[in-house]
PDBQT receptor file of N, H, CA, C and O in Angstrom, charges set to zero:
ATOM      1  N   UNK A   1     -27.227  -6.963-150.075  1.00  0.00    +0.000 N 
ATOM      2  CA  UNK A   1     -27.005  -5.601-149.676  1.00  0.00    +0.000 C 
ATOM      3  C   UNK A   1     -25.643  -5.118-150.166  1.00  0.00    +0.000 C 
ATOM      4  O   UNK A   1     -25.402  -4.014-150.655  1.00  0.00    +0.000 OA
ATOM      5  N   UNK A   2     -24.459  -6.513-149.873  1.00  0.00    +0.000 N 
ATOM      6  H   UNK A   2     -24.654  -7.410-149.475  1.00  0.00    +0.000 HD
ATOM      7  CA  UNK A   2     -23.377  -5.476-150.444  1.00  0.00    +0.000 C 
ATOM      8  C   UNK A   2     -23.621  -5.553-152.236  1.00  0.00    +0.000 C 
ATOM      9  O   UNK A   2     -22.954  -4.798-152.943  1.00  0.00    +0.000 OA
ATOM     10  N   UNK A   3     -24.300  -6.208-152.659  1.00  0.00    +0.000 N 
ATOM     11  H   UNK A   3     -24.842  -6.821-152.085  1.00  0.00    +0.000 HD
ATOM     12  CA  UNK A   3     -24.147  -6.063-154.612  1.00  0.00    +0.000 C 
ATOM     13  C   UNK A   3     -24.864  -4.364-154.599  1.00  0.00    +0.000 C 
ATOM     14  O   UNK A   3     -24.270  -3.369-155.016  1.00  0.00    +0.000 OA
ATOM     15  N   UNK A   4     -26.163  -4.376-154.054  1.00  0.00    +0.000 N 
ATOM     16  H   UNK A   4     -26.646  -5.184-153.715  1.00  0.00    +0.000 HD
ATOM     17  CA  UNK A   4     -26.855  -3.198-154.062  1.00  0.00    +0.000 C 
ATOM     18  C   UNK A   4     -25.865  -1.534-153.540  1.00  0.00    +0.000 C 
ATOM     19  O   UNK A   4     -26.311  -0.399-153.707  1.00  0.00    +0.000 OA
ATOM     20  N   UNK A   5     -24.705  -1.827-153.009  1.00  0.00    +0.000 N 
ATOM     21  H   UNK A   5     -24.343  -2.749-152.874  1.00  0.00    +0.000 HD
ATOM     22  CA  UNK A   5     -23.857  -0.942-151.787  1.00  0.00    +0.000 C 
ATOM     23  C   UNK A   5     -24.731  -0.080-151.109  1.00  0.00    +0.000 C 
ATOM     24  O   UNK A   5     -24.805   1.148-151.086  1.00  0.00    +0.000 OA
ATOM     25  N   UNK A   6     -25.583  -1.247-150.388  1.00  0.00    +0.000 N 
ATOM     26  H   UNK A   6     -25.523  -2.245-150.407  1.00  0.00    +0.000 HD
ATOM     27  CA  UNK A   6     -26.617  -0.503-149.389  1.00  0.00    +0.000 C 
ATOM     28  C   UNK A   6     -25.679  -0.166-147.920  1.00  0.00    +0.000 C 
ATOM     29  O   UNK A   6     -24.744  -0.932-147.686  1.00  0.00    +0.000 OA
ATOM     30  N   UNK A   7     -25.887   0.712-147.182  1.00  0.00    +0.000 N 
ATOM     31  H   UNK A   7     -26.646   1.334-147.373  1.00  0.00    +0.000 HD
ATOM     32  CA  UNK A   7     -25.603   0.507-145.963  1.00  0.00    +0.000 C 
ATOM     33  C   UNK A   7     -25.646  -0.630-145.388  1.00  0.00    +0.000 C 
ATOM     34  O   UNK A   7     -26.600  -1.338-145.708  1.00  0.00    +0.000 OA
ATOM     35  N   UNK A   8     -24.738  -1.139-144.453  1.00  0.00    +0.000 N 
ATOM     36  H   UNK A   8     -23.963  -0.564-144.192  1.00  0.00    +0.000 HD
ATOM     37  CA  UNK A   8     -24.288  -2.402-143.885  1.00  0.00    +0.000 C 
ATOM     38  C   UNK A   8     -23.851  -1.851-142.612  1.00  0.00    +0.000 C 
ATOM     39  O   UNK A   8     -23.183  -0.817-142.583  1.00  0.00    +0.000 OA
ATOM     40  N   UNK A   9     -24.209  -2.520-141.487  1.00  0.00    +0.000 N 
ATOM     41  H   UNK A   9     -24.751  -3.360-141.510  1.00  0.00    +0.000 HD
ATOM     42  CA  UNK A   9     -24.133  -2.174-139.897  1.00  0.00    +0.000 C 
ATOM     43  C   UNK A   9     -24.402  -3.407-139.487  1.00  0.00    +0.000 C 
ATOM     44  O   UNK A   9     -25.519  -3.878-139.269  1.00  0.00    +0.000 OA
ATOM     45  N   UNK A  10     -22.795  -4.215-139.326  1.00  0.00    +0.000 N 
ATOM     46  H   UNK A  10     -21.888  -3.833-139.503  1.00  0.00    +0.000 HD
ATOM     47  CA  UNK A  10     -22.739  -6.091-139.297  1.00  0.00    +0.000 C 
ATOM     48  C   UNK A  10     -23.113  -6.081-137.419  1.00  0.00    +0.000 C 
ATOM     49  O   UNK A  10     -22.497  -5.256-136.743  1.00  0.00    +0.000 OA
ATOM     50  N   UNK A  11     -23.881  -6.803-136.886  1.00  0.00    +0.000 N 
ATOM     51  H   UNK A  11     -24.381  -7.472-137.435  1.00  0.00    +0.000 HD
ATOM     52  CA  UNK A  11     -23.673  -7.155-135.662  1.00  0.00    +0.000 C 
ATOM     53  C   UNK A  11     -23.597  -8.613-135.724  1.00  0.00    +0.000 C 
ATOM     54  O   UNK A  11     -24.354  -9.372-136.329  1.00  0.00    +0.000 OA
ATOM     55  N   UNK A  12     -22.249  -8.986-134.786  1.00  0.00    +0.000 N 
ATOM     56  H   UNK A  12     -21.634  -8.370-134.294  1.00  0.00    +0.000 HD
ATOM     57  CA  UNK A  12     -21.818 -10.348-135.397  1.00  0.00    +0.000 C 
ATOM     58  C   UNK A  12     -22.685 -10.934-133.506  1.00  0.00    +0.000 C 
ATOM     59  O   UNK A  12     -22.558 -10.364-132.422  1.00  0.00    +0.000 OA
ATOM     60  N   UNK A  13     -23.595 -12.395-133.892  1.00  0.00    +0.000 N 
ATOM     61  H   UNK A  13     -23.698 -12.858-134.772  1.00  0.00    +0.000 HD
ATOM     62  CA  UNK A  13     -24.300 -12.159-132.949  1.00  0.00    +0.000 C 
ATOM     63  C   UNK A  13     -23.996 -14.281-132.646  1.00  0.00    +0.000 C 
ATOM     64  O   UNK A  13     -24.571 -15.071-133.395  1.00  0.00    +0.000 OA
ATOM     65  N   UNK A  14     -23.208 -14.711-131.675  1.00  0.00    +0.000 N 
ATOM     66  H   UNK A  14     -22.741 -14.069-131.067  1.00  0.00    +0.000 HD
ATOM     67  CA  UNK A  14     -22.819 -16.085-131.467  1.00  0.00    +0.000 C 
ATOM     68  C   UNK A  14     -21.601 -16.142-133.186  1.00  0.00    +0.000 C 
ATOM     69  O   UNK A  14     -21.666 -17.111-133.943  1.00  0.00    +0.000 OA
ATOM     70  N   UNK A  15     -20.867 -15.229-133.394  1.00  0.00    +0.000 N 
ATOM     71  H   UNK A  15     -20.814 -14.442-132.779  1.00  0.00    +0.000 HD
ATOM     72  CA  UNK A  15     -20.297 -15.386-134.413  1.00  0.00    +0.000 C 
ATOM     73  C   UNK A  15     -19.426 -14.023-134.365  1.00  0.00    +0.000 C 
ATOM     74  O   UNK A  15     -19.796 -12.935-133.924  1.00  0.00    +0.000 OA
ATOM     75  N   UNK A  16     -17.931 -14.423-135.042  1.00  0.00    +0.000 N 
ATOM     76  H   UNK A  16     -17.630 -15.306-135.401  1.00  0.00    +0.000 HD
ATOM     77  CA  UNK A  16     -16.724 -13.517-134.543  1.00  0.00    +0.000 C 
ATOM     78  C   UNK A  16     -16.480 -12.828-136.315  1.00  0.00    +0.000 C 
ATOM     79  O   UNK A  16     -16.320 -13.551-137.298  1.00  0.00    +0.000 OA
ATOM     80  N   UNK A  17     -16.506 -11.487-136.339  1.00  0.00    +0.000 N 
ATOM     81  H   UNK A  17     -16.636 -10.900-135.540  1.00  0.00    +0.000 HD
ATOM     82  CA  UNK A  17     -16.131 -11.430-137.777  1.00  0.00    +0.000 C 
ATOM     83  C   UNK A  17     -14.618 -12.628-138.492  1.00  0.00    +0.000 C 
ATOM     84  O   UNK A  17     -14.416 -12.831-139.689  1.00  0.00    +0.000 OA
ATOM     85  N   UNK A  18     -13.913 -13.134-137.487  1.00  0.00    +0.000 N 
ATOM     86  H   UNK A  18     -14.077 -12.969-136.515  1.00  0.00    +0.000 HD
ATOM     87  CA  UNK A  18     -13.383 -14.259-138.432  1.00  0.00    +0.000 C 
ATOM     88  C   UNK A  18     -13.992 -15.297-138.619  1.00  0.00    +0.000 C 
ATOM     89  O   UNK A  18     -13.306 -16.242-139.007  1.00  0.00    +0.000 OA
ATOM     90  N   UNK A  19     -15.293 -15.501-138.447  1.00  0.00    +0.000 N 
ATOM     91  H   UNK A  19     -15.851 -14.734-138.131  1.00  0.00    +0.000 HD
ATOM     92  CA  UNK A  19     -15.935 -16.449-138.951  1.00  0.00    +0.000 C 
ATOM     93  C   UNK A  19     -16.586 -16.051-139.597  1.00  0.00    +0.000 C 
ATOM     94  O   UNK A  19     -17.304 -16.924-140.085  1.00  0.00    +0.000 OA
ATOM     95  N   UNK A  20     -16.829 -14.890-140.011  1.00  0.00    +0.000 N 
ATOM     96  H   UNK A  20     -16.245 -14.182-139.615  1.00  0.00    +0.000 HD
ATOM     97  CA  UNK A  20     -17.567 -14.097-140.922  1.00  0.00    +0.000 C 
ATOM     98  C   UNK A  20     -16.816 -14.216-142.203  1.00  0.00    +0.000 C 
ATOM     99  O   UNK A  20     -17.399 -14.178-143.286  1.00  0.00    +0.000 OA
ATOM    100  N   UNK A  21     -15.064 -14.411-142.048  1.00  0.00    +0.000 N 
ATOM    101  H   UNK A  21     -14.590 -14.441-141.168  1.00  0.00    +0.000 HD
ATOM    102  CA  UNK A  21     -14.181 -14.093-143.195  1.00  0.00    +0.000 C 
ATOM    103  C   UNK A  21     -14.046 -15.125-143.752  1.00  0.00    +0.000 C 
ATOM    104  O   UNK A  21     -13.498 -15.132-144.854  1.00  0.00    +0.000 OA
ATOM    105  N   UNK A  22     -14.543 -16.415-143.114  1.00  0.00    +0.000 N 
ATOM    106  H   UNK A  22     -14.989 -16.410-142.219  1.00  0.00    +0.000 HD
ATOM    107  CA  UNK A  22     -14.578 -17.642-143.450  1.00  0.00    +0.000 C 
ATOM    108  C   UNK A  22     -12.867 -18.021-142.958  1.00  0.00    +0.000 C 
ATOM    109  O   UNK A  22     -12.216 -18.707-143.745  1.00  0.00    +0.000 OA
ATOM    110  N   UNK A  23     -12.226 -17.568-141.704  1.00  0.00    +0.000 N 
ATOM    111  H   UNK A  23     -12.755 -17.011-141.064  1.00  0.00    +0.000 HD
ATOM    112  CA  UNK A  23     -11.338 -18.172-141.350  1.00  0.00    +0.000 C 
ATOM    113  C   UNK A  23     -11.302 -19.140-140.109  1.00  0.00    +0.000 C 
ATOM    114  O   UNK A  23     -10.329 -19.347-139.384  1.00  0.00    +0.000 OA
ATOM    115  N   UNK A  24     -12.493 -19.664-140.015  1.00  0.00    +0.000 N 
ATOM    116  H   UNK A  24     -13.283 -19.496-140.604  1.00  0.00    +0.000 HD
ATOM    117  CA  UNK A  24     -12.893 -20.981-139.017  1.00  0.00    +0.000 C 
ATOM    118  C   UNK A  24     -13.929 -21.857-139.659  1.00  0.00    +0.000 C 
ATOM    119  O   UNK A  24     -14.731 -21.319-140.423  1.00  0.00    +0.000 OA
ATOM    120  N   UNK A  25     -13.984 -22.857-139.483  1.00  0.00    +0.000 N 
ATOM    121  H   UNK A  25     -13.333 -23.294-138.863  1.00  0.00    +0.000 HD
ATOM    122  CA  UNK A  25     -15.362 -23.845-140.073  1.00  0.00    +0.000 C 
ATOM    123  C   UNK A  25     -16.649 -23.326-140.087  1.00  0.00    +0.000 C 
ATOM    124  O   UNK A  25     -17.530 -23.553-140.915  1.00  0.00    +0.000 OA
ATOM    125  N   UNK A  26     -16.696 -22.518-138.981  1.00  0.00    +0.000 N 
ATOM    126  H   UNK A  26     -15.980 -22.333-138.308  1.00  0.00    +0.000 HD
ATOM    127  CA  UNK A  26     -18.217 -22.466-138.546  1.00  0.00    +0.000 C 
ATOM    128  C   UNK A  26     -19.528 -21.734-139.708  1.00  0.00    +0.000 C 
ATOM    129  O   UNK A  26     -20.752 -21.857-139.683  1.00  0.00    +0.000 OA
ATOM    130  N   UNK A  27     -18.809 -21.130-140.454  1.00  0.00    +0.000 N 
ATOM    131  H   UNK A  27     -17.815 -21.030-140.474  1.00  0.00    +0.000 HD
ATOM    132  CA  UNK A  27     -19.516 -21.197-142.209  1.00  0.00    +0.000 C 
ATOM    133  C   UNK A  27     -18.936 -21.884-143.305  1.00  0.00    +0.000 C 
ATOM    134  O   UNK A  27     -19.594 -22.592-144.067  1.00  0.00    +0.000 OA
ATOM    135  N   UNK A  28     -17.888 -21.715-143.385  1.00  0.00    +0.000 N 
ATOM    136  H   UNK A  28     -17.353 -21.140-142.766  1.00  0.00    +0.000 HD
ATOM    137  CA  UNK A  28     -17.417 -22.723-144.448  1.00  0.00    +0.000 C 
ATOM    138  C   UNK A  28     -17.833 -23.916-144.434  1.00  0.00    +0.000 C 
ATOM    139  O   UNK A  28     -17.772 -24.459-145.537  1.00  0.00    +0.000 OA
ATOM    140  N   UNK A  29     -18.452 -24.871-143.160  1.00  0.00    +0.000 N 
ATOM    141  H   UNK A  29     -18.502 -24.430-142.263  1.00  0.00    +0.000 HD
ATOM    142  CA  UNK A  29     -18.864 -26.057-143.690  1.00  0.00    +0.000 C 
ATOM    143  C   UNK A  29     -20.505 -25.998-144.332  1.00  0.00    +0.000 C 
ATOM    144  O   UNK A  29     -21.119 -26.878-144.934  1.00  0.00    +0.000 OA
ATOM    145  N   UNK A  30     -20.905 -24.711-143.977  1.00  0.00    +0.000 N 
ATOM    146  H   UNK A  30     -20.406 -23.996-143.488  1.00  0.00    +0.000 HD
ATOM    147  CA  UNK A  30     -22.429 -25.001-144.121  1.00  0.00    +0.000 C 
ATOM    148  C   UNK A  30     -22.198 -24.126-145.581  1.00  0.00    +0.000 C 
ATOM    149  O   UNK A  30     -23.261 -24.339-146.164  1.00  0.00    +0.000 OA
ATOM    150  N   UNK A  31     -21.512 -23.403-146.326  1.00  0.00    +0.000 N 
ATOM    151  H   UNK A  31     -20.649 -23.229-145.853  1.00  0.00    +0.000 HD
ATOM    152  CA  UNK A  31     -21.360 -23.141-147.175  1.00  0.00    +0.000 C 
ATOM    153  C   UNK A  31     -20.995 -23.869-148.192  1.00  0.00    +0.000 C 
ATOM    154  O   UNK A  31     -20.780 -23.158-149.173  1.00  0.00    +0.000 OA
ATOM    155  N   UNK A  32     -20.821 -25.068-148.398  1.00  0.00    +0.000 N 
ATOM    156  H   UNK A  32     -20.996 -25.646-147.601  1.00  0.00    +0.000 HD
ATOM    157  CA  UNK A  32     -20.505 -26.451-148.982  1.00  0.00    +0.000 C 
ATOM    158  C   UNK A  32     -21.915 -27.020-149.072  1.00  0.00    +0.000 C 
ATOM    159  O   UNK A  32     -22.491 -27.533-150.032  1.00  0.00    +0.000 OA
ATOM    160  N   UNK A  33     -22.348 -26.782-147.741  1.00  0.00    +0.000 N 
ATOM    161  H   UNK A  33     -21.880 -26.366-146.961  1.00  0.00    +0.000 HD
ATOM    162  CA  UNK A  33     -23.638 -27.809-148.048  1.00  0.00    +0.000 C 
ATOM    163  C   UNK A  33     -24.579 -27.007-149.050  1.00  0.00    +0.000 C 
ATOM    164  O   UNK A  33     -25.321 -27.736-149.708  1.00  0.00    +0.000 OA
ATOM    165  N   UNK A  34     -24.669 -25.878-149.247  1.00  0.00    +0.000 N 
ATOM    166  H   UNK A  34     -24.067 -25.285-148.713  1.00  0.00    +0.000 HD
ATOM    167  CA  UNK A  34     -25.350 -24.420-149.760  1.00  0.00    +0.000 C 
ATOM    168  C   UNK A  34     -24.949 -24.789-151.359  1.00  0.00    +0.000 C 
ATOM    169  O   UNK A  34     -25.670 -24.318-152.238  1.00  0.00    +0.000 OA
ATOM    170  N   UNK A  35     -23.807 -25.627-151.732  1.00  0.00    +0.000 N 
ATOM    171  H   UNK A  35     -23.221 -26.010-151.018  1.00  0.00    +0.000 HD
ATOM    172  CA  UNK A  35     -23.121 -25.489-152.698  1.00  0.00    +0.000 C 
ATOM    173  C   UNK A  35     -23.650 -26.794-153.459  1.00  0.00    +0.000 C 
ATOM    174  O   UNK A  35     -23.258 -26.748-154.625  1.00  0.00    +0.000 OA
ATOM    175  N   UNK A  36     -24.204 -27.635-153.270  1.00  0.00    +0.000 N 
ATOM    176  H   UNK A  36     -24.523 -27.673-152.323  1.00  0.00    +0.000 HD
ATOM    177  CA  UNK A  36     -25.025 -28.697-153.162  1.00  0.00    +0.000 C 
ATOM    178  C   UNK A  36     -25.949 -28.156-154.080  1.00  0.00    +0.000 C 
ATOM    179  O   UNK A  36     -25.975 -28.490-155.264  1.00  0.00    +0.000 OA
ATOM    180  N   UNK A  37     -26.803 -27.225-153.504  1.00  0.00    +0.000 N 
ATOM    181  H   UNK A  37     -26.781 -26.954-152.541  1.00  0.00    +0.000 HD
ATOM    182  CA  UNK A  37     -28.210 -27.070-153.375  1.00  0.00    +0.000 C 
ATOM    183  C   UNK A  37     -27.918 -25.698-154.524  1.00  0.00    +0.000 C 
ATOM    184  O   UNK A  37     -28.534 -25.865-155.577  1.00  0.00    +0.000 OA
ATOM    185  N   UNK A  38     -27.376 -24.851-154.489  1.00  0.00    +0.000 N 
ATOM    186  H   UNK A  38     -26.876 -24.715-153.633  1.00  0.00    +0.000 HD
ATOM    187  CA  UNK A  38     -27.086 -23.395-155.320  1.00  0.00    +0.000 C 
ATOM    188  C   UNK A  38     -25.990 -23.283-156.270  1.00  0.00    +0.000 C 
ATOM    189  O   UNK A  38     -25.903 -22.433-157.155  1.00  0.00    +0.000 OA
ATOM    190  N   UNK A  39     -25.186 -24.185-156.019  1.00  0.00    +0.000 N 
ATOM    191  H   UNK A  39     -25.257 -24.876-155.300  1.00  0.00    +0.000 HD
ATOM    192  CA  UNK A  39     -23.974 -24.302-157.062  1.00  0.00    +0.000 C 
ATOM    193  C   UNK A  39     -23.086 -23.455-156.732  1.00  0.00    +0.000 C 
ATOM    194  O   UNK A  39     -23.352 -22.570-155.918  1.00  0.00    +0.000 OA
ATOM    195  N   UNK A  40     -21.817 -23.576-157.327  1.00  0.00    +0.000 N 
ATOM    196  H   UNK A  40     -21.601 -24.295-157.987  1.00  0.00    +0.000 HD
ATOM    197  CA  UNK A  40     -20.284 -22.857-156.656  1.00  0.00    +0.000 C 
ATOM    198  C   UNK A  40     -20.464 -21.578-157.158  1.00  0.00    +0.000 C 
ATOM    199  O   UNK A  40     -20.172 -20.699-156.348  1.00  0.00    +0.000 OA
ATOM    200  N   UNK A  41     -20.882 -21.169-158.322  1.00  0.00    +0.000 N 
ATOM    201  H   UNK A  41     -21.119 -21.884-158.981  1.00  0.00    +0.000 HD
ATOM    202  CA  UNK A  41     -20.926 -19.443-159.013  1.00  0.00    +0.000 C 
ATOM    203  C   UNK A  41     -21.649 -18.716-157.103  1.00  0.00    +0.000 C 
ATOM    204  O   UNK A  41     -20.870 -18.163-156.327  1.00  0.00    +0.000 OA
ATOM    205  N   UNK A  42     -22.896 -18.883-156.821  1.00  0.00    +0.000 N 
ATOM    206  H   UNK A  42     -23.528 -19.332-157.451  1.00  0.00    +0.000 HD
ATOM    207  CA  UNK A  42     -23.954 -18.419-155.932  1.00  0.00    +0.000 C 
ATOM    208  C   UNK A  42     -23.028 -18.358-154.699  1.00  0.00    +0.000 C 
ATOM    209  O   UNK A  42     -22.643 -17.303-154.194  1.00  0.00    +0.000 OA
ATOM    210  N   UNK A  43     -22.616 -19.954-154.140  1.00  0.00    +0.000 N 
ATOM    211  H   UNK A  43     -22.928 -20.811-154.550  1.00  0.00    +0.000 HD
ATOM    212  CA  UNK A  43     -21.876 -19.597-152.989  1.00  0.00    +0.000 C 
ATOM    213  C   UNK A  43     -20.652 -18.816-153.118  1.00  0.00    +0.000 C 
ATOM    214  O   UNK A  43     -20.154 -18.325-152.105  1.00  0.00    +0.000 OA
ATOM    215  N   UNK A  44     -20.141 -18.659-154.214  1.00  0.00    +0.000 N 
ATOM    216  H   UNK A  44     -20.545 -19.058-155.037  1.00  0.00    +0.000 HD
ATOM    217  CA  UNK A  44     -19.274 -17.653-154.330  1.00  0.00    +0.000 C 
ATOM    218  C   UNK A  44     -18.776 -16.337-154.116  1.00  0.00    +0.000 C 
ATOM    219  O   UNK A  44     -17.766 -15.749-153.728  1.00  0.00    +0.000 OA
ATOM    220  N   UNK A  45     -20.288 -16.069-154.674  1.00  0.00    +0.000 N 
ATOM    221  H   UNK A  45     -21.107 -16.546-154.990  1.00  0.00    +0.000 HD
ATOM    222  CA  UNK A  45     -20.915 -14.514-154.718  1.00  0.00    +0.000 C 
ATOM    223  C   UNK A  45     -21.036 -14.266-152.933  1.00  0.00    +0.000 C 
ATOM    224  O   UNK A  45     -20.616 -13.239-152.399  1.00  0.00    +0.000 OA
ATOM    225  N   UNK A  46     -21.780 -15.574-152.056  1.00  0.00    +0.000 N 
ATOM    226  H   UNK A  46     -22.120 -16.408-152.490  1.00  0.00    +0.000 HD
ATOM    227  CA  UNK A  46     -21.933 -14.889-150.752  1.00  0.00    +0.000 C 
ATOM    228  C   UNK A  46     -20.433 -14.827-150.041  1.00  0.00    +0.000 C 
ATOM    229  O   UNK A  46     -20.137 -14.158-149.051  1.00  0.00    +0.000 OA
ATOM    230  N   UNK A  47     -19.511 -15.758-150.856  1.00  0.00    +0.000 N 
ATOM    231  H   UNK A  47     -19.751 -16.302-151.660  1.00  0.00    +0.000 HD
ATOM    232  CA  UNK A  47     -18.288 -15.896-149.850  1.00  0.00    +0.000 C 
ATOM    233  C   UNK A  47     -18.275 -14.395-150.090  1.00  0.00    +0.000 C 
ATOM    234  O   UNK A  47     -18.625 -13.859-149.039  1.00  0.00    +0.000 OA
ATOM    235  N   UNK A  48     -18.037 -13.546-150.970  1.00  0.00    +0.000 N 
ATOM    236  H   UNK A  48     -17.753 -13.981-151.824  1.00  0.00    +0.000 HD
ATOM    237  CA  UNK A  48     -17.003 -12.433-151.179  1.00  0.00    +0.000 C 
ATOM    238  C   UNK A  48     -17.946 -11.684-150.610  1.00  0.00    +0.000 C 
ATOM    239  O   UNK A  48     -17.427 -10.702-150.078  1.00  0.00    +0.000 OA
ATOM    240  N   UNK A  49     -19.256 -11.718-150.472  1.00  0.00    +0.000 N 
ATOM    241  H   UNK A  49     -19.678 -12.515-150.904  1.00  0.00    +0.000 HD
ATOM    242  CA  UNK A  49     -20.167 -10.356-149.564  1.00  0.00    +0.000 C 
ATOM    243  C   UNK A  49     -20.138 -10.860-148.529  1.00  0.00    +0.000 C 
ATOM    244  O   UNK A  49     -20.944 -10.163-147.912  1.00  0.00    +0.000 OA
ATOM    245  N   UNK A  50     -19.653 -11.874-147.590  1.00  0.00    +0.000 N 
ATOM    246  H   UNK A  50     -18.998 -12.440-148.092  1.00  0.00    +0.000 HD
ATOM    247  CA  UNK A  50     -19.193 -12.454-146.230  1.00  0.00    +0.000 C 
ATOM    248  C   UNK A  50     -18.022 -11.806-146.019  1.00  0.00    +0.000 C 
ATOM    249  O   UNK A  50     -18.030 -11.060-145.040  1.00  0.00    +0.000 OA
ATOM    250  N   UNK A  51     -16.757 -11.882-146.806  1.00  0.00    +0.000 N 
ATOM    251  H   UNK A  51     -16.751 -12.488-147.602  1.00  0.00    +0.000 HD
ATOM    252  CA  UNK A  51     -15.684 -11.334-146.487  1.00  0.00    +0.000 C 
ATOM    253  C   UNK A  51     -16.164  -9.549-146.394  1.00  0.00    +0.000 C 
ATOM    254  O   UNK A  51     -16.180  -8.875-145.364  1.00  0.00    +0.000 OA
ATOM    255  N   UNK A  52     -16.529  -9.084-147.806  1.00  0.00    +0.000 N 
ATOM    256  H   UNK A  52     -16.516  -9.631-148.642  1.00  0.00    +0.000 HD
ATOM    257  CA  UNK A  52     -16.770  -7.610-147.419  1.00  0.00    +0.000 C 
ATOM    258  C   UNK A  52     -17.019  -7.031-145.798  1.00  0.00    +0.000 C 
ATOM    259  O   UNK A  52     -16.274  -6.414-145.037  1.00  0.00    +0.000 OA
ATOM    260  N   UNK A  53     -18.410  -7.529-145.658  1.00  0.00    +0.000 N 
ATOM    261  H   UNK A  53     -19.016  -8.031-146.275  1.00  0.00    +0.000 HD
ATOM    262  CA  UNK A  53     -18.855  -7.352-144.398  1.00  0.00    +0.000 C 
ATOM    263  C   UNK A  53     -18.051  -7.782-143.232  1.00  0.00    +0.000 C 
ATOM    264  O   UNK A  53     -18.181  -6.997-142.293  1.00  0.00    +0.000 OA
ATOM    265  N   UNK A  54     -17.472  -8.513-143.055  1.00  0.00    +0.000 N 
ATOM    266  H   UNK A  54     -17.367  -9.152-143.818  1.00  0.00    +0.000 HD
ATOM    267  CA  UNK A  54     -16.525  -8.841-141.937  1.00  0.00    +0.000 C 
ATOM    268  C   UNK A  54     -15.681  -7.801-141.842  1.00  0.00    +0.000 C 
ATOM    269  O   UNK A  54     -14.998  -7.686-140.825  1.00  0.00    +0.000 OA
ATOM    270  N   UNK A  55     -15.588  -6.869-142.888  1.00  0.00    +0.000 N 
ATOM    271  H   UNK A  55     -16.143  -6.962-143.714  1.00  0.00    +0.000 HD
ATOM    272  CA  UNK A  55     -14.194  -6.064-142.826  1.00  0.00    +0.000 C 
ATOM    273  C   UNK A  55     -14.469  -4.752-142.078  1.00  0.00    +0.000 C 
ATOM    274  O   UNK A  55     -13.675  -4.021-141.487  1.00  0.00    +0.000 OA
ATOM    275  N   UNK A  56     -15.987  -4.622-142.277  1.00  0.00    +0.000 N 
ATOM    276  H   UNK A  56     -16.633  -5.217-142.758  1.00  0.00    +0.000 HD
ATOM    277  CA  UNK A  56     -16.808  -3.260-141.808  1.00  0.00    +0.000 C 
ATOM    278  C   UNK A  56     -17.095  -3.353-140.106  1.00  0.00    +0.000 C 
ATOM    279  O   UNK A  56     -17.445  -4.300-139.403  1.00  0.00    +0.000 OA
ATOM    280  N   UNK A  57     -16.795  -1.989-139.802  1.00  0.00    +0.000 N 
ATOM    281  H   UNK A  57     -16.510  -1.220-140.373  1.00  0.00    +0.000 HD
ATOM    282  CA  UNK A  57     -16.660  -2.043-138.361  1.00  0.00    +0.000 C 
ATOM    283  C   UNK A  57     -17.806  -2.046-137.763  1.00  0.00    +0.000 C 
ATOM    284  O   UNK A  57     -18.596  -1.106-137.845  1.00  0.00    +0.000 OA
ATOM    285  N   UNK A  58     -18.094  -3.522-136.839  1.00  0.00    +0.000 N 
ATOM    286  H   UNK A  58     -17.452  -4.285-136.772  1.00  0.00    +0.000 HD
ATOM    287  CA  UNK A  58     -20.064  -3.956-136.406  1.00  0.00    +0.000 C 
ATOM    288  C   UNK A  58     -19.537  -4.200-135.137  1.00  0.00    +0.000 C 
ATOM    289  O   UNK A  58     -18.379  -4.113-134.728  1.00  0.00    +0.000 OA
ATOM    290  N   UNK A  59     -20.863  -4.608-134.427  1.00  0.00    +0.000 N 
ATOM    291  H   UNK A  59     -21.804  -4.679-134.760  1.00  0.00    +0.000 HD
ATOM    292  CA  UNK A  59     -20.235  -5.000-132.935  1.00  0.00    +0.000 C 
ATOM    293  C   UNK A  59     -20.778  -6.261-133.082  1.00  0.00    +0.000 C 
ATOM    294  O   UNK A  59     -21.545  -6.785-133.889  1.00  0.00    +0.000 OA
ATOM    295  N   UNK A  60     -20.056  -6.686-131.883  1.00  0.00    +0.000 N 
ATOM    296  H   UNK A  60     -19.433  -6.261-131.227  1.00  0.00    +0.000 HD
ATOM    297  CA  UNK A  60     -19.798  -8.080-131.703  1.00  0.00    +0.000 C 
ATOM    298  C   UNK A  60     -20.480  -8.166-130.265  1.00  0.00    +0.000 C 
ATOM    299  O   UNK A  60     -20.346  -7.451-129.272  1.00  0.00    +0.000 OA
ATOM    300  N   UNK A  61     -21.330  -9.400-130.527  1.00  0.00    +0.000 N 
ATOM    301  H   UNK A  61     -21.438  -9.982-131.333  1.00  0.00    +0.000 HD
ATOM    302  CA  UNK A  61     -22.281  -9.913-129.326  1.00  0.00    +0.000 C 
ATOM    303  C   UNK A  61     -22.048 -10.791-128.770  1.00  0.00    +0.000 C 
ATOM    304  O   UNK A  61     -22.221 -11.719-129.561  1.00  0.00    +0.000 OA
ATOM    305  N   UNK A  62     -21.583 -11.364-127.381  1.00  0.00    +0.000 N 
ATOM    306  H   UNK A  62     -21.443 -10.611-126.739  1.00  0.00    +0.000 HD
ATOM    307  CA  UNK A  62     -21.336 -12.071-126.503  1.00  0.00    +0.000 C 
ATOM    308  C   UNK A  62     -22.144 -12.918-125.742  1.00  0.00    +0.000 C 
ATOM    309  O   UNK A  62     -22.699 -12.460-124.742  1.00  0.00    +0.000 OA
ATOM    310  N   UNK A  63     -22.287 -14.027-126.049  1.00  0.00    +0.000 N 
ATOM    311  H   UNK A  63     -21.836 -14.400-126.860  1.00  0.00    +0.000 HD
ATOM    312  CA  UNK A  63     -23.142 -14.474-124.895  1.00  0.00    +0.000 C 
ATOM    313  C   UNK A  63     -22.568 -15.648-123.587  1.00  0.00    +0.000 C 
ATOM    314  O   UNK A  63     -21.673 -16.457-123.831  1.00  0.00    +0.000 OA
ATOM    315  N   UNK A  64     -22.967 -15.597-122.785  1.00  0.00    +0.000 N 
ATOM    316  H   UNK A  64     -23.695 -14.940-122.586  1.00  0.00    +0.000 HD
ATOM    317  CA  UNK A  64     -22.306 -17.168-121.757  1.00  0.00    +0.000 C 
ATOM    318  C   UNK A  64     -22.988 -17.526-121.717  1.00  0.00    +0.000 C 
ATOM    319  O   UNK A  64     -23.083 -18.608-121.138  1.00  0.00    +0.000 OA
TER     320      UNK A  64
């Protein structure tokens, strides 16, 4: 969606847009494993449409 610059309306849902920016593990490790399987060019491409979207103002979902 962001290559296309479709509308984007992020709801970050068990996940904080800084984990969206890739500034905690909680994608970056599974983005390694992705890197395995798709190669570094591909996961690349999603890191930087991960960061985009983190930057765009979504709501954030809470759960206990």
């Amino acid at each position: 969606m962001v290559e296309f610059k479709k509308e984007i309306m992020p709801i970050f849902y068990t996940a904080t847009p800084e984990d969206v920016k890739l500034g905690t593990e909680l994608f970056k490790k599974e983005l390694r494993e992705h890197e395995k399987k798709h190669g570094k060019e591909q996961v690349k491409k999603w890191e930087e449409a991960l960061k985009v979207v983190a930057r765009i103002k979504g709501r954030e979902v809470k759960t206990t």
